[in-house]
C-alpha positions in Angstrom: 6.1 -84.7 64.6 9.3 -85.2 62.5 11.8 -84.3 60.9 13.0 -84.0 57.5 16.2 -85.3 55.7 17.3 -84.7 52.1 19.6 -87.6 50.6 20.9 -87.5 47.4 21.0 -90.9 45.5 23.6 -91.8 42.7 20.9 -93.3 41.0 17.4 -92.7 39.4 15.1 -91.1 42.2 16.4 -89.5 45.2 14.9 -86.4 47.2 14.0 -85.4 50.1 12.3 -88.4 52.4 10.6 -88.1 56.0 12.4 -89.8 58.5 9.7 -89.8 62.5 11.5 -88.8 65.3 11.5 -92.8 66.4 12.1 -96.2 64.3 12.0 -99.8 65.4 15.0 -99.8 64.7 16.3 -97.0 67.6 15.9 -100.4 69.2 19.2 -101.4 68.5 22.5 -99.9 69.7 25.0 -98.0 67.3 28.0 -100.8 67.5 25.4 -103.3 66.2 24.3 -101.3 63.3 27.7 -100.5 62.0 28.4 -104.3 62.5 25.4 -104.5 60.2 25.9 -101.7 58.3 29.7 -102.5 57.3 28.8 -105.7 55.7 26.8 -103.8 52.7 28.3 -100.7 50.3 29.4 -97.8 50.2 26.2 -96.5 48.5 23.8 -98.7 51.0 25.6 -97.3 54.1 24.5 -93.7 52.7 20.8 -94.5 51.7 20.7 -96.1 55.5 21.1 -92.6 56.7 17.6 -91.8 55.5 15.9 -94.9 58.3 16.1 -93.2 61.3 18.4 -90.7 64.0 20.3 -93.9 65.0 21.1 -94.9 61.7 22.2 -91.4 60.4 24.6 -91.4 63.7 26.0 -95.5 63.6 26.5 -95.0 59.9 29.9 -92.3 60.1 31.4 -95.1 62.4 34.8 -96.0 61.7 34.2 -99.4 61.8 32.0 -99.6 58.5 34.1 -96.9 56.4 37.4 -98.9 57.9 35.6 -101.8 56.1 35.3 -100.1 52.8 39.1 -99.0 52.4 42.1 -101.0 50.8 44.3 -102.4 53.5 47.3 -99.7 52.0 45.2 -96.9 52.7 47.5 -95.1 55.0 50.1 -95.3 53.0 47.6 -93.3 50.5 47.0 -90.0 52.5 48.6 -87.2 53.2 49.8 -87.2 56.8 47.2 -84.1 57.1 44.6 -86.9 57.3 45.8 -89.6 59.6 43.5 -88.3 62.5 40.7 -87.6 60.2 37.1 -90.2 60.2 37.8 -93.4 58.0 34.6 -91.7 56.2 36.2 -88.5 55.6 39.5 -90.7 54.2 37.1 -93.1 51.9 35.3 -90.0 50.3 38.9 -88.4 50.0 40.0 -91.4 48.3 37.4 -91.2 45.9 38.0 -87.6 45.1 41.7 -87.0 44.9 43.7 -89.9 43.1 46.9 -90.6 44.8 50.2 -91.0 42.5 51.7 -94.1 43.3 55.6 -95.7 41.8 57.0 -92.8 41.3 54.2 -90.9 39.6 53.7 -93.5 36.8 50.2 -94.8 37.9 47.3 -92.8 40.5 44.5 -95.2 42.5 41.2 -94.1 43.6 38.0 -95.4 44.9 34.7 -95.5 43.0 32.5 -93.8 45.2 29.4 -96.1 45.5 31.1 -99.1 45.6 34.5 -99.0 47.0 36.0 -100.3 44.0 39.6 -99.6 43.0 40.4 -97.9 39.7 43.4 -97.1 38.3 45.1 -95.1 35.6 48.4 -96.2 33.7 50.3 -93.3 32.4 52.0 -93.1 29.3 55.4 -93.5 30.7 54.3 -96.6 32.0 53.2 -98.3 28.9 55.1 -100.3 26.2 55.0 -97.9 23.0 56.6 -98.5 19.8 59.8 -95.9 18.9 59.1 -94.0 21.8 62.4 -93.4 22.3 63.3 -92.0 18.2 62.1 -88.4 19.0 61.4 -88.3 14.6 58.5 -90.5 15.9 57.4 -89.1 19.6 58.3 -86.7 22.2 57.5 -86.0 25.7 54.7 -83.0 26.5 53.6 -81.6 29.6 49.9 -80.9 28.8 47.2 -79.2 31.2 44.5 -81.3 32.6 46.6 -84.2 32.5 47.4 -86.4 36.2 50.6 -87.1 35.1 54.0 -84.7 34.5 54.4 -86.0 31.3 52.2 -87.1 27.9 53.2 -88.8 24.8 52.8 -87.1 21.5 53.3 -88.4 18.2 55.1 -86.7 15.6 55.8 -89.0 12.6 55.0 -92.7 12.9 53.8 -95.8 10.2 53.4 -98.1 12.9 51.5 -96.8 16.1 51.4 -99.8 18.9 50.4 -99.2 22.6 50.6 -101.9 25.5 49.6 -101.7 29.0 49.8 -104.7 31.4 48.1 -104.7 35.0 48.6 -107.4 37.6 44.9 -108.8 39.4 46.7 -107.7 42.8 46.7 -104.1 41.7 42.4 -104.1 41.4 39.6 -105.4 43.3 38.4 -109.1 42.9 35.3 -110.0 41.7 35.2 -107.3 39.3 34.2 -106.5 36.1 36.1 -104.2 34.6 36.9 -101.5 31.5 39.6 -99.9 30.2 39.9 -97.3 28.0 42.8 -95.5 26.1 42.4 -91.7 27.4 43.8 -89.5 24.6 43.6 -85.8 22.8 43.7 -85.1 19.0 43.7 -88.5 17.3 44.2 -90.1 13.3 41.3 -89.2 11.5 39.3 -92.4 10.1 42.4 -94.7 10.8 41.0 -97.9 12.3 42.4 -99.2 15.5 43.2 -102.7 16.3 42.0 -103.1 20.4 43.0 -106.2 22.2 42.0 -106.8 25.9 43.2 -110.2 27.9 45.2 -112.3 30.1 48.9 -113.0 28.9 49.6 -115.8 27.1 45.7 -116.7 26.8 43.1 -115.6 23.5 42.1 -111.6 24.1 39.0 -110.1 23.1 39.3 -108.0 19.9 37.4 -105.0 18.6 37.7 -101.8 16.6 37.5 -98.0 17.0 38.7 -94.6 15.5 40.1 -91.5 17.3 38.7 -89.5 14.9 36.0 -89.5 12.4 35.2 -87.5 9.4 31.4 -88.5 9.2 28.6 -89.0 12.1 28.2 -92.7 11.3 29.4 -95.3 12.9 31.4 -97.3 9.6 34.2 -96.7 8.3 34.8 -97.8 4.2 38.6 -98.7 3.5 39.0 -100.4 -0.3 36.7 -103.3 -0.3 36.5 -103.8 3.6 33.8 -102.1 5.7 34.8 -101.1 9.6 32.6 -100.5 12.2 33.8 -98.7 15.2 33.5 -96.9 18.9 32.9 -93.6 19.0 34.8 -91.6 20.9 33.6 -90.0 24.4 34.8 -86.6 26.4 35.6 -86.2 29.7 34.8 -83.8 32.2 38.6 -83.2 32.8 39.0 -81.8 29.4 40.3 -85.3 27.8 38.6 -87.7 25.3 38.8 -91.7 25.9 37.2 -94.3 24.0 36.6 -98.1 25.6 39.8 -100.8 24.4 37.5 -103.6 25.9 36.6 -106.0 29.0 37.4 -108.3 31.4 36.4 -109.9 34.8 39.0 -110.1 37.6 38.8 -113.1 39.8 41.6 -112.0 42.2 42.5 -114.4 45.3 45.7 -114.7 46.4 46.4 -117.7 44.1 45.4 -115.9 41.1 48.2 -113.5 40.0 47.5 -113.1 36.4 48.4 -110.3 34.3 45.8 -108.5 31.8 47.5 -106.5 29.1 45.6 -103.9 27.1 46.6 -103.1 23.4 45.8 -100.4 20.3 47.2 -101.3 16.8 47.2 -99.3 13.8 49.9 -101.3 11.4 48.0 -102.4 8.2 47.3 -99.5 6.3 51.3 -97.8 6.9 50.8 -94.4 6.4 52.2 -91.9 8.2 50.3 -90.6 11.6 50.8 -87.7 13.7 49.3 -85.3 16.1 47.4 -87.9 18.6 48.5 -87.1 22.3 48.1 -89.8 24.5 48.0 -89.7 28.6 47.3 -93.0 29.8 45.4 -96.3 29.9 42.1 -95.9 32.8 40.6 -99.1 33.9 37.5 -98.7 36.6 34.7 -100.8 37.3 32.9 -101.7 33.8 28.9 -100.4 35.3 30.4 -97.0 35.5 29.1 -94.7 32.7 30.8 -91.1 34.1 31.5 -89.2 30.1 29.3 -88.3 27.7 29.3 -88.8 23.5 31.0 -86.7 21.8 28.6 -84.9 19.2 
Protein backbone atom coordinates (compact mmCIF):
# COMPACT_ATOMS: atom_id res chain seq x y z
CA UNK A 1 0.00 0.00 0.00
CA UNK A 2 1.05 3.69 -0.16
CA UNK A 3 0.58 6.81 -0.29
CA UNK A 4 0.61 9.62 -2.57
CA UNK A 5 2.41 13.00 -2.49
CA UNK A 6 2.28 15.91 -5.04
CA UNK A 7 5.50 18.17 -5.16
CA UNK A 8 5.82 20.91 -7.20
CA UNK A 9 9.28 21.51 -8.75
CA UNK A 10 10.69 24.99 -9.85
CA UNK A 11 12.05 23.35 -12.66
CA UNK A 12 11.15 21.30 -15.86
CA UNK A 13 9.03 18.09 -14.65
CA UNK A 14 7.41 17.95 -11.44
CA UNK A 15 4.01 16.06 -10.44
CA UNK A 16 2.71 13.93 -8.43
CA UNK A 17 5.33 10.96 -7.36
CA UNK A 18 4.50 7.77 -5.04
CA UNK A 19 6.22 7.78 -1.96
CA UNK A 20 5.63 3.43 0.06
CA UNK A 21 4.64 3.72 3.32
CA UNK A 22 8.52 2.57 4.35
CA UNK A 23 12.08 3.70 2.85
CA UNK A 24 15.54 2.56 3.74
CA UNK A 25 15.99 5.46 4.72
CA UNK A 26 13.16 5.47 7.85
CA UNK A 27 16.36 3.84 9.01
CA UNK A 28 17.77 6.90 10.16
CA UNK A 29 16.62 9.31 12.79
CA UNK A 30 15.13 12.91 11.97
CA UNK A 31 18.30 15.00 13.75
CA UNK A 32 20.48 13.07 11.34
CA UNK A 33 18.61 13.94 8.29
CA UNK A 34 18.39 17.58 8.91
CA UNK A 35 22.18 17.32 9.69
CA UNK A 36 22.15 15.99 6.15
CA UNK A 37 19.61 17.72 4.75
CA UNK A 38 20.90 21.38 5.85
CA UNK A 39 24.10 21.00 4.03
CA UNK A 40 22.19 21.01 0.40
CA UNK A 41 19.49 23.97 -0.88
CA UNK A 42 16.79 25.35 -0.36
CA UNK A 43 15.26 23.62 -3.51
CA UNK A 44 16.90 20.07 -2.54
CA UNK A 45 15.52 20.24 1.02
CA UNK A 46 11.90 20.47 -0.80
CA UNK A 47 12.39 17.74 -3.59
CA UNK A 48 13.69 15.52 -0.36
CA UNK A 49 10.14 15.69 0.93
CA UNK A 50 9.02 13.39 -1.90
CA UNK A 51 11.70 10.19 -0.39
CA UNK A 52 9.85 9.07 2.28
CA UNK A 53 7.46 10.00 5.83
CA UNK A 54 10.74 10.65 7.65
CA UNK A 55 12.10 12.81 5.23
CA UNK A 56 8.78 14.99 4.67
CA UNK A 57 8.84 15.35 8.68
CA UNK A 58 13.08 16.04 9.35
CA UNK A 59 12.94 18.38 6.47
CA UNK A 60 10.64 21.54 8.37
CA UNK A 61 13.37 21.25 11.06
CA UNK A 62 14.71 24.42 12.22
CA UNK A 63 17.97 23.33 11.96
CA UNK A 64 18.20 23.07 8.05
CA UNK A 65 15.95 26.30 7.30
CA UNK A 66 18.17 28.11 10.28
CA UNK A 67 20.94 27.13 7.89
CA UNK A 68 19.50 28.79 4.83
CA UNK A 69 18.85 32.29 6.42
CA UNK A 70 21.37 35.37 6.61
CA UNK A 71 22.74 35.75 10.08
CA UNK A 72 20.62 39.42 10.28
CA UNK A 73 17.55 37.69 9.78
CA UNK A 74 15.84 38.70 12.96
CA UNK A 75 16.49 41.91 12.50
CA UNK A 76 14.43 41.31 9.13
CA UNK A 77 10.94 40.20 10.51
CA UNK A 78 8.21 41.64 11.87
CA UNK A 79 8.12 40.90 15.62
CA UNK A 80 4.72 38.94 14.53
CA UNK A 81 7.18 36.22 13.37
CA UNK A 82 9.84 35.67 16.02
CA UNK A 83 8.01 32.46 17.34
CA UNK A 84 7.22 31.35 13.88
CA UNK A 85 9.37 27.93 12.05
CA UNK A 86 12.80 29.15 10.51
CA UNK A 87 10.87 27.60 7.40
CA UNK A 88 7.96 29.69 7.66
CA UNK A 89 10.59 32.84 8.15
CA UNK A 90 12.85 31.76 4.95
CA UNK A 91 9.74 31.43 2.63
CA UNK A 92 8.54 34.87 4.24
CA UNK A 93 11.82 36.20 3.37
CA UNK A 94 11.48 35.23 -0.08
CA UNK A 95 8.06 36.68 -0.41
CA UNK A 96 7.89 40.03 1.24
CA UNK A 97 11.10 42.23 0.70
CA UNK A 98 12.07 43.95 3.84
CA UNK A 99 13.04 47.90 3.52
CA UNK A 100 16.21 48.31 4.97
CA UNK A 101 18.39 52.22 5.74
CA UNK A 102 15.69 54.07 5.98
CA UNK A 103 13.55 52.84 3.07
CA UNK A 104 16.31 53.37 0.48
CA UNK A 105 17.13 49.74 -0.39
CA UNK A 106 14.65 46.21 0.40
CA UNK A 107 16.51 42.44 0.61
CA UNK A 108 14.97 39.28 -0.09
CA UNK A 109 15.75 35.67 -0.63
CA UNK A 110 15.61 33.83 -3.92
CA UNK A 111 13.53 31.08 -3.12
CA UNK A 112 15.47 27.98 -4.49
CA UNK A 113 18.58 28.92 -3.56
CA UNK A 114 18.72 31.10 -0.56
CA UNK A 115 20.46 33.76 -2.36
CA UNK A 116 20.27 37.40 -1.38
CA UNK A 117 18.93 40.03 -3.78
CA UNK A 118 18.55 43.41 -3.53
CA UNK A 119 17.04 46.43 -4.96
CA UNK A 120 18.61 50.09 -4.88
CA UNK A 121 16.08 52.76 -5.01
CA UNK A 122 16.27 55.77 -6.86
CA UNK A 123 16.99 57.98 -3.89
CA UNK A 124 19.83 55.92 -3.35
CA UNK A 125 21.63 56.35 -6.55
CA UNK A 126 24.02 59.00 -7.90
CA UNK A 127 21.90 60.89 -10.75
CA UNK A 128 22.84 63.80 -12.64
CA UNK A 129 20.74 67.29 -11.83
CA UNK A 130 18.59 65.54 -9.63
CA UNK A 131 18.32 68.17 -7.53
CA UNK A 132 17.36 71.22 -10.64
CA UNK A 133 13.57 70.22 -10.55
CA UNK A 134 13.76 71.87 -14.77
CA UNK A 135 15.42 68.46 -15.04
CA UNK A 136 13.64 65.88 -12.44
CA UNK A 137 11.17 65.61 -9.79
CA UNK A 138 10.17 63.24 -7.18
CA UNK A 139 6.84 60.92 -7.95
CA UNK A 140 5.10 58.57 -5.86
CA UNK A 141 4.01 55.94 -8.48
CA UNK A 142 1.82 52.61 -7.74
CA UNK A 143 3.49 49.36 -7.91
CA UNK A 144 6.60 50.83 -6.91
CA UNK A 145 8.60 49.29 -3.31
CA UNK A 146 9.76 52.54 -2.61
CA UNK A 147 7.84 56.07 -1.42
CA UNK A 148 9.33 57.80 -3.99
CA UNK A 149 10.48 57.52 -7.95
CA UNK A 150 12.53 59.70 -10.14
CA UNK A 151 11.06 61.23 -13.20
CA UNK A 152 12.56 63.15 -15.77
CA UNK A 153 11.31 66.28 -17.08
CA UNK A 154 13.92 68.03 -19.34
CA UNK A 155 17.45 66.67 -19.41
CA UNK A 156 20.57 66.65 -22.35
CA UNK A 157 22.58 64.58 -20.24
CA UNK A 158 20.91 61.51 -18.47
CA UNK A 159 23.65 59.64 -16.08
CA UNK A 160 22.65 57.02 -13.41
CA UNK A 161 25.12 55.36 -10.78
CA UNK A 162 24.58 52.75 -8.29
CA UNK A 163 27.38 51.25 -6.18
CA UNK A 164 26.86 48.01 -3.84
CA UNK A 165 29.45 46.70 -1.38
CA UNK A 166 30.28 42.47 -1.73
CA UNK A 167 29.15 42.41 2.14
CA UNK A 168 25.60 43.50 1.09
CA UNK A 169 25.13 39.98 -1.28
CA UNK A 170 25.94 36.44 -1.08
CA UNK A 171 29.48 35.11 -2.05
CA UNK A 172 30.12 32.98 -4.61
CA UNK A 173 27.67 34.49 -6.76
CA UNK A 174 26.96 35.33 -10.06
CA UNK A 175 25.04 38.04 -10.41
CA UNK A 176 22.74 40.68 -12.69
CA UNK A 177 21.50 43.89 -12.40
CA UNK A 178 19.11 45.56 -14.17
CA UNK A 179 17.82 49.31 -14.30
CA UNK A 180 13.90 48.81 -13.43
CA UNK A 181 12.09 51.76 -15.12
CA UNK A 182 8.58 52.92 -16.81
CA UNK A 183 8.19 55.08 -19.97
CA UNK A 184 11.63 55.42 -21.41
CA UNK A 185 13.65 57.71 -24.63
CA UNK A 186 12.48 56.23 -27.69
CA UNK A 187 15.53 54.82 -29.84
CA UNK A 188 18.20 56.80 -27.69
CA UNK A 189 21.04 54.34 -27.07
CA UNK A 190 22.27 53.81 -23.60
CA UNK A 191 25.71 53.57 -22.45
CA UNK A 192 25.73 50.36 -19.54
CA UNK A 193 28.79 49.91 -17.48
CA UNK A 194 28.94 47.18 -14.84
CA UNK A 195 32.31 46.68 -12.41
CA UNK A 196 34.46 46.97 -9.54
CA UNK A 197 35.65 50.62 -8.65
CA UNK A 198 38.63 51.74 -9.89
CA UNK A 199 39.12 48.48 -12.07
CA UNK A 200 37.97 48.03 -16.27
CA UNK A 201 33.84 47.41 -16.27
CA UNK A 202 32.08 45.50 -18.80
CA UNK A 203 30.28 47.65 -21.37
CA UNK A 204 27.18 47.12 -23.43
CA UNK A 205 24.25 48.88 -25.06
CA UNK A 206 20.37 48.95 -24.83
CA UNK A 207 17.28 51.27 -25.53
CA UNK A 208 14.23 51.95 -23.25
CA UNK A 209 12.23 52.26 -26.00
CA UNK A 210 12.13 51.17 -29.60
CA UNK A 211 10.32 52.36 -32.59
CA UNK A 212 10.84 49.04 -34.66
CA UNK A 213 10.76 45.17 -33.64
CA UNK A 214 14.54 44.68 -34.46
CA UNK A 215 17.12 44.58 -32.50
CA UNK A 216 19.53 47.64 -34.29
CA UNK A 217 19.38 50.83 -34.01
CA UNK A 218 20.81 53.21 -37.25
CA UNK A 219 22.22 56.64 -35.88
CA UNK A 220 24.21 58.67 -38.96
CA UNK A 221 26.82 56.29 -40.06
CA UNK A 222 26.97 54.08 -36.79
CA UNK A 223 24.86 51.01 -36.38
CA UNK A 224 23.69 49.99 -32.55
CA UNK A 225 22.67 46.90 -31.41
CA UNK A 226 20.79 46.67 -28.26
CA UNK A 227 18.69 44.78 -25.22
CA UNK A 228 15.31 44.68 -25.53
CA UNK A 229 13.41 45.66 -22.88
CA UNK A 230 11.47 43.05 -20.45
CA UNK A 231 8.08 43.54 -18.17
CA UNK A 232 7.52 42.61 -14.94
CA UNK A 233 4.86 40.97 -13.18
CA UNK A 234 4.69 44.04 -10.75
CA UNK A 235 3.63 46.24 -13.47
CA UNK A 236 7.32 47.66 -14.13
CA UNK A 237 9.71 47.15 -17.24
CA UNK A 238 13.64 46.52 -16.55
CA UNK A 239 16.18 45.72 -18.93
CA UNK A 240 19.76 43.89 -17.91
CA UNK A 241 22.87 46.81 -17.31
CA UNK A 242 25.24 43.77 -17.11
CA UNK A 243 27.27 41.06 -14.89
CA UNK A 244 29.45 40.17 -12.42
CA UNK A 245 30.67 37.46 -10.05
CA UNK A 246 30.97 38.17 -6.32
CA UNK A 247 33.82 36.52 -4.44
CA UNK A 248 32.81 37.83 -1.00
CA UNK A 249 35.09 36.73 2.16
CA UNK A 250 35.68 38.78 4.76
CA UNK A 251 38.90 40.17 3.11
CA UNK A 252 37.22 41.08 0.01
CA UNK A 253 35.21 44.32 0.53
CA UNK A 254 35.01 45.68 -2.97
CA UNK A 255 32.56 47.80 -4.32
CA UNK A 256 30.66 47.17 -7.79
CA UNK A 257 29.04 50.26 -9.27
CA UNK A 258 26.40 50.01 -11.94
CA UNK A 259 26.04 52.83 -14.64
CA UNK A 260 23.49 54.09 -17.75
CA UNK A 261 24.76 56.86 -20.03
CA UNK A 262 23.05 58.72 -22.60
CA UNK A 263 25.51 61.93 -23.27
CA UNK A 264 26.67 61.79 -26.96
CA UNK A 265 23.78 62.55 -29.02
CA UNK A 266 22.58 65.89 -26.50
CA UNK A 267 19.19 66.12 -27.14
CA UNK A 268 16.69 66.78 -24.88
CA UNK A 269 14.96 63.64 -22.99
CA UNK A 270 12.02 63.44 -20.89
CA UNK A 271 9.28 61.24 -19.69
CA UNK A 272 11.42 58.02 -18.38
CA UNK A 273 10.45 57.21 -14.72
CA UNK A 274 12.89 55.35 -12.96
CA UNK A 275 12.48 53.27 -9.55
CA UNK A 276 15.63 51.62 -8.84
CA UNK A 277 18.67 49.45 -9.75
CA UNK A 278 17.60 45.18 -8.87
CA UNK A 279 20.53 42.98 -8.68
CA UNK A 280 19.58 38.97 -7.99
CA UNK A 281 21.31 35.97 -8.81
CA UNK A 282 22.28 36.07 -12.72
CA UNK A 283 20.40 32.12 -13.43
CA UNK A 284 17.19 33.69 -12.56
CA UNK A 285 14.94 34.32 -15.64
CA UNK A 286 11.53 35.64 -13.59
CA UNK A 287 9.96 38.48 -16.62
CA UNK A 288 9.02 37.94 -19.87
CA UNK A 289 9.87 40.05 -23.50
CA UNK A 290 8.11 42.55 -24.10
CA UNK A 291 6.23 42.11 -27.55
Amino acid sequence: MSETHSVESSGEGGGEINVSDWSPFDTLTEDCISNIVSFTSPRDACVFTSVSKTFKSAVKSDIIWEKFLPLEYPSMIPPSLASSSKMEIYFYLCNDPVLIEDGKKCVWLENTSGKRCIMLSAESLYIKWINDTHCWDWITSPGSRFERVAKVNDVCWFEIRGTINTHELSPRTHYSSYIVFKEGFTDLPIEARVGVVGKQASKRFFCFDVSTDGQFLKKGRRTWYFEKPKEREDGWREIELGRFFNKGGLMNSDEFEMSAIATELRHWKSGFILQGIEIRPATIQRPRTVG
